[in-house]
C-alpha positions as CSV (number, residue, x, y, z in Angstrom):
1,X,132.1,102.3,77.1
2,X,128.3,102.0,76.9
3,X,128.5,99.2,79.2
4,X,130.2,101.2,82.1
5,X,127.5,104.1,80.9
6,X,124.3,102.0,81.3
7,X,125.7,100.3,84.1
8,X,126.5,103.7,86.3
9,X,122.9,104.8,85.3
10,X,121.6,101.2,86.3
11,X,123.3,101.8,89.7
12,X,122.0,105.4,90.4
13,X,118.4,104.5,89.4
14,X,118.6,101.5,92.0
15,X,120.1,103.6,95.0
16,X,117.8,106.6,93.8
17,X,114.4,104.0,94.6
18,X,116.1,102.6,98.0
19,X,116.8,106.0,99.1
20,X,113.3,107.2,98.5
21,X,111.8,103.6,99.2
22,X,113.1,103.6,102.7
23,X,113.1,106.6,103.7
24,X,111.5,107.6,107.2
25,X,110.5,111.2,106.6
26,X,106.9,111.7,106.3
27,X,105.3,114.6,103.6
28,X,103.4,117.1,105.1
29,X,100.6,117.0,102.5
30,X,100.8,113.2,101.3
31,X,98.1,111.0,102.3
32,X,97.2,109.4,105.5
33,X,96.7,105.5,104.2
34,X,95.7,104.6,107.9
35,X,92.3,106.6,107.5
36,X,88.9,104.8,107.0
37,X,87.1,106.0,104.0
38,X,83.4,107.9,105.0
39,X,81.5,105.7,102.8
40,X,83.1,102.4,104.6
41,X,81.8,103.9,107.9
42,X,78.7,104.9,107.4
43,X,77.1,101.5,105.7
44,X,77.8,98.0,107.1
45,X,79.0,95.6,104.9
46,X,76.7,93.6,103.0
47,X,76.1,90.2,104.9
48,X,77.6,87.0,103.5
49,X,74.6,84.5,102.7
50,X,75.5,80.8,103.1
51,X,75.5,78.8,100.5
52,X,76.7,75.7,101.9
53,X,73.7,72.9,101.1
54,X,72.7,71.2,104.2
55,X,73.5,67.5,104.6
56,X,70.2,65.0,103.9
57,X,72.0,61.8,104.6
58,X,70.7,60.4,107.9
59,X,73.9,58.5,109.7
60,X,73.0,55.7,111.5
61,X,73.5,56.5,115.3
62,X,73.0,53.1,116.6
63,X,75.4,51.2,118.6
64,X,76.6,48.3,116.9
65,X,78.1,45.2,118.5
């Protein structure tokens, strides 16, 4: 008997997340998540420095025969 218990309750709690998972209807007062923040726009992002080491070995370029 607690079997069949836990296992209806297992059952409702998964259809209860798909249901509100995929459902299409929007809130009216939730959160846009598509909206830029006002500190993001305002201030670039901080430049990326290289540091990659230059190469010192000097390749021979001359034709060989």
């Amino acid at each position: 008997m607690k079997k069949q218990i836990l296992s209806f309750v297992l059952v409702a709690a998964m259809a209860g997340t798909i249901v509100t998972g995929c459902s299409s209807e929007k809130k009216a007062g939730g959160s846009d998540t598509t909206k830029m923040d006002s500190a993001s726009t305002t201030t670039p992002p901080p430049a990326a420095t290289d540091t990659a080491k230059k190469d010192t070995v000097k390749k021979d370029t001359a034709k060989k025969m």
